[in-house]
PDB file of N, CA, C and O in Angstrom:
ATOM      1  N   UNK A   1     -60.667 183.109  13.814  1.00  0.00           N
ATOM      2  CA  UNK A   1     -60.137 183.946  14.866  1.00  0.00           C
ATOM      3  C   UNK A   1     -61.148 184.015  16.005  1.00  0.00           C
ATOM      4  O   UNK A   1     -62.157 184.717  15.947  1.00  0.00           O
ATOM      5  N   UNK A   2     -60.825 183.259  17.028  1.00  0.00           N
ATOM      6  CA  UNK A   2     -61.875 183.627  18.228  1.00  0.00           C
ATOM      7  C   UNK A   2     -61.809 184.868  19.201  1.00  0.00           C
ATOM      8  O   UNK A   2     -60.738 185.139  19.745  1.00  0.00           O
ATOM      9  N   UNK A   3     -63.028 185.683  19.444  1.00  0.00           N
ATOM     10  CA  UNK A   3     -63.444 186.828  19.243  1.00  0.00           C
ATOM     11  C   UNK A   3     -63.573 186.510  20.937  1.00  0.00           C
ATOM     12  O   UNK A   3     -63.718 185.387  21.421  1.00  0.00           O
ATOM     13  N   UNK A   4     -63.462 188.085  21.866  1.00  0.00           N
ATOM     14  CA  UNK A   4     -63.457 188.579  23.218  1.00  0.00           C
ATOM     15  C   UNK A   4     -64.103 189.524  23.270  1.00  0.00           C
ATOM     16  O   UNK A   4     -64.042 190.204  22.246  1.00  0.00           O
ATOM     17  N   UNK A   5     -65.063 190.095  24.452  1.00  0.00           N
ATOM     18  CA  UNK A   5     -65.164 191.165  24.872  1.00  0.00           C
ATOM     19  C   UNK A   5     -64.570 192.642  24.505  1.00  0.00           C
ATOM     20  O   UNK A   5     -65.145 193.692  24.791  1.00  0.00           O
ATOM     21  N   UNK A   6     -63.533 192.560  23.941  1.00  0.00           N
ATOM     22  CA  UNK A   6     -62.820 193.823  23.689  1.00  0.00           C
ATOM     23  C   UNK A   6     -62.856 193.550  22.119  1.00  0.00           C
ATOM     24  O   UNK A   6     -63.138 194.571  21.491  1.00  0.00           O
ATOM     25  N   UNK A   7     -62.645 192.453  21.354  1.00  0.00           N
ATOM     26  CA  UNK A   7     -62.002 192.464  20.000  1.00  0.00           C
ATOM     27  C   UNK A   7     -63.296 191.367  19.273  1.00  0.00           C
ATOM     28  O   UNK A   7     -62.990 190.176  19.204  1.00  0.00           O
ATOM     29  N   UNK A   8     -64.211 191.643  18.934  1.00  0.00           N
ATOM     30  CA  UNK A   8     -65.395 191.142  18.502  1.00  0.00           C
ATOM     31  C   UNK A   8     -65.677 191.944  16.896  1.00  0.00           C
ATOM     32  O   UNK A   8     -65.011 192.957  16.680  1.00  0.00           O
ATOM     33  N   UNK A   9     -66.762 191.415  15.700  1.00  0.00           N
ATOM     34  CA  UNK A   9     -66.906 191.821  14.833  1.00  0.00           C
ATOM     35  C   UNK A   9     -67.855 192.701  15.329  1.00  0.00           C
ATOM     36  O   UNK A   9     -68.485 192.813  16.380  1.00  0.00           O
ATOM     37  N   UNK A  10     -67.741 193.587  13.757  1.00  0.00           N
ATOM     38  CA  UNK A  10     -68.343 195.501  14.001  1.00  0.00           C
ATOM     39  C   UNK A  10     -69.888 195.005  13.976  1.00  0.00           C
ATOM     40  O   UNK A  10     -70.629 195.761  14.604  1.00  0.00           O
ATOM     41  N   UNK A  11     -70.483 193.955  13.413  1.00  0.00           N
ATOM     42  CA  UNK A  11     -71.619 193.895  13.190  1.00  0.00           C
ATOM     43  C   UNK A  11     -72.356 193.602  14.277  1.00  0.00           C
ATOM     44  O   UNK A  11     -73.530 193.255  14.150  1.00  0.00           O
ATOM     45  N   UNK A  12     -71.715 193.712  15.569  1.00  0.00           N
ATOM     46  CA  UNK A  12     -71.916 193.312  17.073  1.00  0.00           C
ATOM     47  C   UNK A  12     -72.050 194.524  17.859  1.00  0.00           C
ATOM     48  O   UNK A  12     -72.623 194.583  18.947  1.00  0.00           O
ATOM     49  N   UNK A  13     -71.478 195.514  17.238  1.00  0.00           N
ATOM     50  CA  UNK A  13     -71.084 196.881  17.939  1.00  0.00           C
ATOM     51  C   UNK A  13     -72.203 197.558  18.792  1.00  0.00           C
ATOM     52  O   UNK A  13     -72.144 198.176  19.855  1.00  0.00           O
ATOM     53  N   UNK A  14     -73.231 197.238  17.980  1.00  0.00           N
ATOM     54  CA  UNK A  14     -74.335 197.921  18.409  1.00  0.00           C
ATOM     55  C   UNK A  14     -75.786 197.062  19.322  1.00  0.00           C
ATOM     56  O   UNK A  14     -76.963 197.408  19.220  1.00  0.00           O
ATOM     57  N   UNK A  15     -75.206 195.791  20.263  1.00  0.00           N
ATOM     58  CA  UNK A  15     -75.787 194.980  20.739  1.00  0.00           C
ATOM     59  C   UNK A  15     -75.402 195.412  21.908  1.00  0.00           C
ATOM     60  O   UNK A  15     -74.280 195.824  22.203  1.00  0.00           O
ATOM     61  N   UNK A  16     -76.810 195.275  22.931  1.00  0.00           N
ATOM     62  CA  UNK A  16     -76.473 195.569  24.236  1.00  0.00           C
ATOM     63  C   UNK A  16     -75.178 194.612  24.713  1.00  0.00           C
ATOM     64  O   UNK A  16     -74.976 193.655  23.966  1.00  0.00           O
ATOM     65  N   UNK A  17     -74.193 194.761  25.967  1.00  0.00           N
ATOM     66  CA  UNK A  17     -73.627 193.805  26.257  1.00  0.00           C
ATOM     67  C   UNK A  17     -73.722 192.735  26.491  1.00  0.00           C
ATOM     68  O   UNK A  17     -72.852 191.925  26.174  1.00  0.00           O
ATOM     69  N   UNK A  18     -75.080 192.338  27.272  1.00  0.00           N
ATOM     70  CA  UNK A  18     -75.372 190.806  27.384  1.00  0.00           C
ATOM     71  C   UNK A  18     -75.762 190.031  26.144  1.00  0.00           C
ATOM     72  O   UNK A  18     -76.067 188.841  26.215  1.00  0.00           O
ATOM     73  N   UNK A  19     -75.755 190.464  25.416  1.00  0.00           N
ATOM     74  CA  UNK A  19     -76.712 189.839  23.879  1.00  0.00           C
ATOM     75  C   UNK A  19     -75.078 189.762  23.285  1.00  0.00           C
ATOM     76  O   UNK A  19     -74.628 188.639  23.055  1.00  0.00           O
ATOM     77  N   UNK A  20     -74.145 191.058  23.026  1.00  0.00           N
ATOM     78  CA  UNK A  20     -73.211 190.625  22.838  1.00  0.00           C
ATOM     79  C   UNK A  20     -71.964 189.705  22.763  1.00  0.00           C
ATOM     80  O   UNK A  20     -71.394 189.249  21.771  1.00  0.00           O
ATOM     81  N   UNK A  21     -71.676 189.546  24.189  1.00  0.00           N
ATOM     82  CA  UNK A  21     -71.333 188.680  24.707  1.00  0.00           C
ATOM     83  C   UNK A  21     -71.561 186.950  25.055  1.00  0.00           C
ATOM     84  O   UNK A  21     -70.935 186.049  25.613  1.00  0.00           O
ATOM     85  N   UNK A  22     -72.680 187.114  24.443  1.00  0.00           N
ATOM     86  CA  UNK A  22     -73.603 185.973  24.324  1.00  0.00           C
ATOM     87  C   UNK A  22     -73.431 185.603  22.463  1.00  0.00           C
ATOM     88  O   UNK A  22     -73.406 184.494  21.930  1.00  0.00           O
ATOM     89  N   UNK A  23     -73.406 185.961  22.294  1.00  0.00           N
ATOM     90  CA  UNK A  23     -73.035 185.954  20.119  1.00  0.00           C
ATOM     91  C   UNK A  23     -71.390 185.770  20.198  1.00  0.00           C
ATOM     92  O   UNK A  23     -70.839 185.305  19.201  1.00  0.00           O
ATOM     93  N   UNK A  24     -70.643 186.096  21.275  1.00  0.00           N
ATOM     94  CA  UNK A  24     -69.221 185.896  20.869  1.00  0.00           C
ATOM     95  C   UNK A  24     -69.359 184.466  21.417  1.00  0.00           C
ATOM     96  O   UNK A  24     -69.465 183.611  20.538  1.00  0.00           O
ATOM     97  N   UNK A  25     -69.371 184.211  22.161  1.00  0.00           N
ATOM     98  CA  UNK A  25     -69.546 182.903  22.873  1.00  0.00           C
ATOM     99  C   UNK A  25     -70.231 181.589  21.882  1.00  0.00           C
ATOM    100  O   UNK A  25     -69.489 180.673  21.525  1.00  0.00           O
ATOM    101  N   UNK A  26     -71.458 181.605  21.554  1.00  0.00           N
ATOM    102  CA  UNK A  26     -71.850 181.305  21.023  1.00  0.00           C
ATOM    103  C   UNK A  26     -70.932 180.969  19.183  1.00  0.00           C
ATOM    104  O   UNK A  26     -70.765 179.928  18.547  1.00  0.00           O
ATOM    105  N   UNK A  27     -70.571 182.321  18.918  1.00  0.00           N
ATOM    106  CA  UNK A  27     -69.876 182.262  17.570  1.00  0.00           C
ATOM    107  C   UNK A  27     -67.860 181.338  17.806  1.00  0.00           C
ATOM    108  O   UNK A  27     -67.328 180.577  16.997  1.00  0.00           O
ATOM    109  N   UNK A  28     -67.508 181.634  18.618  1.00  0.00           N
ATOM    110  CA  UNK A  28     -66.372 181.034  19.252  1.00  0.00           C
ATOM    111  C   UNK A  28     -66.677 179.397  19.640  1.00  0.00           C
ATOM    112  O   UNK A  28     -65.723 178.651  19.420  1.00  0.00           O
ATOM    113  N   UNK A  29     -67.733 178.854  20.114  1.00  0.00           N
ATOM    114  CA  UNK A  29     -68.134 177.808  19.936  1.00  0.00           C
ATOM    115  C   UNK A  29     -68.353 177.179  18.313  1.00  0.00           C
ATOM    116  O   UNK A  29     -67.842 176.088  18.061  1.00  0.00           O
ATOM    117  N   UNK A  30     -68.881 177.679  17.580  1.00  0.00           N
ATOM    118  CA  UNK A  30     -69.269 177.358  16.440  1.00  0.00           C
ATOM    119  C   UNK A  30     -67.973 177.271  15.337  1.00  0.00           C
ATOM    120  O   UNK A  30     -67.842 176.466  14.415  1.00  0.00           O
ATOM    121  N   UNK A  31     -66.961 178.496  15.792  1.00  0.00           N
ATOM    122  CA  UNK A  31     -65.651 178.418  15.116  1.00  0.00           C
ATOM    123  C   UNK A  31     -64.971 177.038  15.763  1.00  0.00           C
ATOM    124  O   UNK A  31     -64.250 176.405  14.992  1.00  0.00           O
ATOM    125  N   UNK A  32     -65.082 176.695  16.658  1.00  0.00           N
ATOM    126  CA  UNK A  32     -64.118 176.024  17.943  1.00  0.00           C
ATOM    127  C   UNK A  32     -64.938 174.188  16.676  1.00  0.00           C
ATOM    128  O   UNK A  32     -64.113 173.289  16.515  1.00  0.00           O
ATOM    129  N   UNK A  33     -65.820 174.055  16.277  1.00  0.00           N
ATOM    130  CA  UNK A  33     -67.073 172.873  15.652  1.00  0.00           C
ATOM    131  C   UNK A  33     -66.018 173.086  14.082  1.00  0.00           C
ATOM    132  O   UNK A  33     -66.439 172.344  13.195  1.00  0.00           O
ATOM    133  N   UNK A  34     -65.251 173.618  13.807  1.00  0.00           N
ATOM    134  CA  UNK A  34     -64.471 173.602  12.124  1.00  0.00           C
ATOM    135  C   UNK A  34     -65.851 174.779  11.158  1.00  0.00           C
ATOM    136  O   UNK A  34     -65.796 174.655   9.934  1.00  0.00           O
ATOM    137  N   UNK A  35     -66.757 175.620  11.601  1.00  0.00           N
ATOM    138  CA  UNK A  35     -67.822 176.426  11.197  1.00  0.00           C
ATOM    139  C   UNK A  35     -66.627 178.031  10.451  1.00  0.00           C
ATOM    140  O   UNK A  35     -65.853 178.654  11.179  1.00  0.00           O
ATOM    141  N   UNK A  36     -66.802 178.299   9.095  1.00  0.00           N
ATOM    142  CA  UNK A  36     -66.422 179.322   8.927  1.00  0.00           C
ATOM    143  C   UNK A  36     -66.625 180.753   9.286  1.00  0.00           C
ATOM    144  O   UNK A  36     -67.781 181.087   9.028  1.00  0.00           O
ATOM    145  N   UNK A  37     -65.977 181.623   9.742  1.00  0.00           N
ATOM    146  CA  UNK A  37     -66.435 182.849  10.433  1.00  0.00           C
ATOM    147  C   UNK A  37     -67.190 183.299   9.659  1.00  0.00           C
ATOM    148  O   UNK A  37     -68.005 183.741  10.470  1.00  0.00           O
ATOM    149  N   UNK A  38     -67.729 183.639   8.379  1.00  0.00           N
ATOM    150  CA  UNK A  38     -68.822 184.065   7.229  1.00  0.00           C
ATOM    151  C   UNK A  38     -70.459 183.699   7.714  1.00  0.00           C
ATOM    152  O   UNK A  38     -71.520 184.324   7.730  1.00  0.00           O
ATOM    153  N   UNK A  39     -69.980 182.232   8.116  1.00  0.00           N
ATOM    154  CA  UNK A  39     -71.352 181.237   8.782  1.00  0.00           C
ATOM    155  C   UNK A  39     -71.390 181.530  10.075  1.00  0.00           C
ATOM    156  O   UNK A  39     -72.513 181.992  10.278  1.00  0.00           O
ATOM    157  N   UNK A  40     -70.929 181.519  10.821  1.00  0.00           N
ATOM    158  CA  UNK A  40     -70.609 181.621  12.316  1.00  0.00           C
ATOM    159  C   UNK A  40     -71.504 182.909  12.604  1.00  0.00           C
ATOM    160  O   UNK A  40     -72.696 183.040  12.881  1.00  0.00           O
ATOM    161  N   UNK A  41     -70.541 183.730  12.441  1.00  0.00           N
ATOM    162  CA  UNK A  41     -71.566 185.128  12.841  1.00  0.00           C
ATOM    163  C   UNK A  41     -72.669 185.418  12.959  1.00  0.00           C
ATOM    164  O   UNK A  41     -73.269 185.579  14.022  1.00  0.00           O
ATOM    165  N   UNK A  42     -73.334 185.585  11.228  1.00  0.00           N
ATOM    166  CA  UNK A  42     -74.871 184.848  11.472  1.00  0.00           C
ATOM    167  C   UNK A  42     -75.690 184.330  12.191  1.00  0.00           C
ATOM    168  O   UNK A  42     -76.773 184.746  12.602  1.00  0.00           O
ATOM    169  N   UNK A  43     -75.164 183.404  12.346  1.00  0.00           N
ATOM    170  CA  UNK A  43     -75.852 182.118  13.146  1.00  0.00           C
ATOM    171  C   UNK A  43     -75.712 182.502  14.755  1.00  0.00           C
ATOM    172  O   UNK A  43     -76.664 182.318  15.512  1.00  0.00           O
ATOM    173  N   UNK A  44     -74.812 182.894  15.086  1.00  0.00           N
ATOM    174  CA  UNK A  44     -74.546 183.363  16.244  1.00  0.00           C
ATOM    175  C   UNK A  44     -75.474 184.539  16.828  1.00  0.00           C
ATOM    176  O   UNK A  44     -76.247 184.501  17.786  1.00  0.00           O
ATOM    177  N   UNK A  45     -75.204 185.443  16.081  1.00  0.00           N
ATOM    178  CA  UNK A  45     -76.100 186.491  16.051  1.00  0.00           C
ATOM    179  C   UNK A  45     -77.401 186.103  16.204  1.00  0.00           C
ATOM    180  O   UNK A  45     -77.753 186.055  17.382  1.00  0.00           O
ATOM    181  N   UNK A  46     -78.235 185.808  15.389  1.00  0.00           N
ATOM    182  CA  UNK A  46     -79.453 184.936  15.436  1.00  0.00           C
ATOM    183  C   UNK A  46     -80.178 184.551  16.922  1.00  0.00           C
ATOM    184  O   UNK A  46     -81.164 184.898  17.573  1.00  0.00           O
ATOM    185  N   UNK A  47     -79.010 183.583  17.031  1.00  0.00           N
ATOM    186  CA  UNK A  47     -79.439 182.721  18.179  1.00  0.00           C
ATOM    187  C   UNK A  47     -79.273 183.770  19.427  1.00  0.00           C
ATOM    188  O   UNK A  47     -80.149 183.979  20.266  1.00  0.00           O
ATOM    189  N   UNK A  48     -78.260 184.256  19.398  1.00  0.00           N
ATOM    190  CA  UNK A  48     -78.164 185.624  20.603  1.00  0.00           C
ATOM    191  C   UNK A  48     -79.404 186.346  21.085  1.00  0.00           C
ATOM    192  O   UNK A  48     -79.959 186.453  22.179  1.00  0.00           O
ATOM    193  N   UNK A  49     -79.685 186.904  19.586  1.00  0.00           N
ATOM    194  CA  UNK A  49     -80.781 187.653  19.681  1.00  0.00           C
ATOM    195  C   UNK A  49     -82.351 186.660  20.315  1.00  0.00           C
ATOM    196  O   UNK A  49     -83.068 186.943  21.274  1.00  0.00           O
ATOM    197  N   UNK A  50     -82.434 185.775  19.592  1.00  0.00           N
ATOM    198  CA  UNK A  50     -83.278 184.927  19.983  1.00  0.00           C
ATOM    199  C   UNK A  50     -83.521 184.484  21.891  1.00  0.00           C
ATOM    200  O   UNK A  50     -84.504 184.507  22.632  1.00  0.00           O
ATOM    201  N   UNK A  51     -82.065 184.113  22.084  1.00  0.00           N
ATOM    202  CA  UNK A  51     -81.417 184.147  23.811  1.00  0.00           C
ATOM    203  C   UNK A  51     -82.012 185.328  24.372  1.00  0.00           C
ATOM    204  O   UNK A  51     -82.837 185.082  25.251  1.00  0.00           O
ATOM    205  N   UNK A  52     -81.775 186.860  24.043  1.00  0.00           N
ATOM    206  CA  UNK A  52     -82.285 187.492  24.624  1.00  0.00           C
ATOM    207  C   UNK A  52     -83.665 187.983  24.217  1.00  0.00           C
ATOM    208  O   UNK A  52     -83.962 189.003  24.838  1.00  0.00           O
ATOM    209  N   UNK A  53     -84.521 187.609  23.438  1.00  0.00           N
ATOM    210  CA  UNK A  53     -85.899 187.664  23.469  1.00  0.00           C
ATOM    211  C   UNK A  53     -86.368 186.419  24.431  1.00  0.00           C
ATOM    212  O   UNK A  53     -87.235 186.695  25.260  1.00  0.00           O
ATOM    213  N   UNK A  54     -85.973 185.349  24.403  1.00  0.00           N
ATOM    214  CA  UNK A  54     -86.495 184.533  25.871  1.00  0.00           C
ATOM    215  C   UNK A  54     -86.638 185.247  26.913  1.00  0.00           C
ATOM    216  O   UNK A  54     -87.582 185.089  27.686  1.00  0.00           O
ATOM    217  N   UNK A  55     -85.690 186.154  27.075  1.00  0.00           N
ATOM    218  CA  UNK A  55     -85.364 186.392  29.081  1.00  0.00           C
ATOM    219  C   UNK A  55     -85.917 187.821  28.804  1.00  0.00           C
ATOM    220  O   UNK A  55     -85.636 188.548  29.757  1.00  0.00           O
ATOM    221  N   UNK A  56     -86.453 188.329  28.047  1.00  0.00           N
ATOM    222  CA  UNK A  56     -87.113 189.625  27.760  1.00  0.00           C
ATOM    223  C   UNK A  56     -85.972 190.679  28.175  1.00  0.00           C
ATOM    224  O   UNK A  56     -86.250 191.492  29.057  1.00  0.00           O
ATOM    225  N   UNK A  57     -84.787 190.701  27.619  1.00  0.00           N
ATOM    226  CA  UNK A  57     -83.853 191.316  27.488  1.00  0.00           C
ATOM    227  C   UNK A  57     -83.412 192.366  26.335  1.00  0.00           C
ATOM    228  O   UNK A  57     -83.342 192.032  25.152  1.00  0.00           O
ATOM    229  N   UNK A  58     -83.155 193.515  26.746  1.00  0.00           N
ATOM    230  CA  UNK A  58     -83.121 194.421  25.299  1.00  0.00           C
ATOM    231  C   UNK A  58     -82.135 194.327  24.745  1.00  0.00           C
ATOM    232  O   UNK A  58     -81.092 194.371  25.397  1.00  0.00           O
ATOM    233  N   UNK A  59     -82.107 194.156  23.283  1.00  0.00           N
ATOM    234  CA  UNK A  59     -81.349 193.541  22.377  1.00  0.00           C
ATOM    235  C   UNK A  59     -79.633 194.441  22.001  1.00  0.00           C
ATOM    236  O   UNK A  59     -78.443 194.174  22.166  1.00  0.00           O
ATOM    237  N   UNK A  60     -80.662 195.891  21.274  1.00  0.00           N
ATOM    238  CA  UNK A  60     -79.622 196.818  20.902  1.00  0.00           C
ATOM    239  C   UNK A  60     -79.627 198.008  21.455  1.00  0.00           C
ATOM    240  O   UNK A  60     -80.699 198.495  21.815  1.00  0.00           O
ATOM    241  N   UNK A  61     -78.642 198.567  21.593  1.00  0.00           N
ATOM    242  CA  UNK A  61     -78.653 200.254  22.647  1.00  0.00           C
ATOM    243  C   UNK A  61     -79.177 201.058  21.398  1.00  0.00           C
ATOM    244  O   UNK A  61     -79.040 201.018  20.175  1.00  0.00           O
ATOM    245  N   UNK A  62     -79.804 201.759  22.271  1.00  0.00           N
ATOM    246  CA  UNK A  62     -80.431 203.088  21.530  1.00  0.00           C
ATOM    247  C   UNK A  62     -79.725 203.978  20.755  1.00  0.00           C
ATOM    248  O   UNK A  62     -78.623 204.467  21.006  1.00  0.00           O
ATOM    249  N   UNK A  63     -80.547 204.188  19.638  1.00  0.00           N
ATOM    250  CA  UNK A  63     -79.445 204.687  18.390  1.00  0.00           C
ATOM    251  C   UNK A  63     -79.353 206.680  18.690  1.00  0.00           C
ATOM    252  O   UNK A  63     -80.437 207.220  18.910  1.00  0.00           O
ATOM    253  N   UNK A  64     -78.480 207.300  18.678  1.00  0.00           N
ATOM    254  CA  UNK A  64     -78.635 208.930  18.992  1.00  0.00           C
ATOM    255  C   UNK A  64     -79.696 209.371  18.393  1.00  0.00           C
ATOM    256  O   UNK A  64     -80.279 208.753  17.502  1.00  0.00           O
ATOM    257  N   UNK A  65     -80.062 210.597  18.885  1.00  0.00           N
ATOM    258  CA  UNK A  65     -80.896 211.564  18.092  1.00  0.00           C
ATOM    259  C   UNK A  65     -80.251 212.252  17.195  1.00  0.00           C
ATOM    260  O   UNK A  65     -80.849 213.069  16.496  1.00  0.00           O
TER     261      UNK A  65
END
């Protein structure tokens, strides 16, 4: 199932938007390669996070008090 801005997995929920948006993309590519969504995510995630430690970008929004 390839994943949007609005309709993305929960394990994303808590990623700033650009890091987000960057893991759907990334994971939608990897589904788009025959990659199972189990594997995909992961990997996606990963590399996202990784994407935004290059550009010194903050990863996840701040959790409440």
């Amino acid at each position: 199932m390839p994943w949007t801005k609005q309709a993305y997995p929960v394990s994303l929920k808590n990623f700033m938007a650009p890091v987000r948006n960057k893991a759907i993309s990334i994971a939608n590519a990897l589904l788009k390669e025959g990659m199972p969504e189990e594997r995909a995510i992961p990997i996606a995630t990963a590399r996202a996070e990784e994407w935004a430690v290059n550009r010194n970008l903050k990863i996840r929004k701040d959790k409440a008090a």
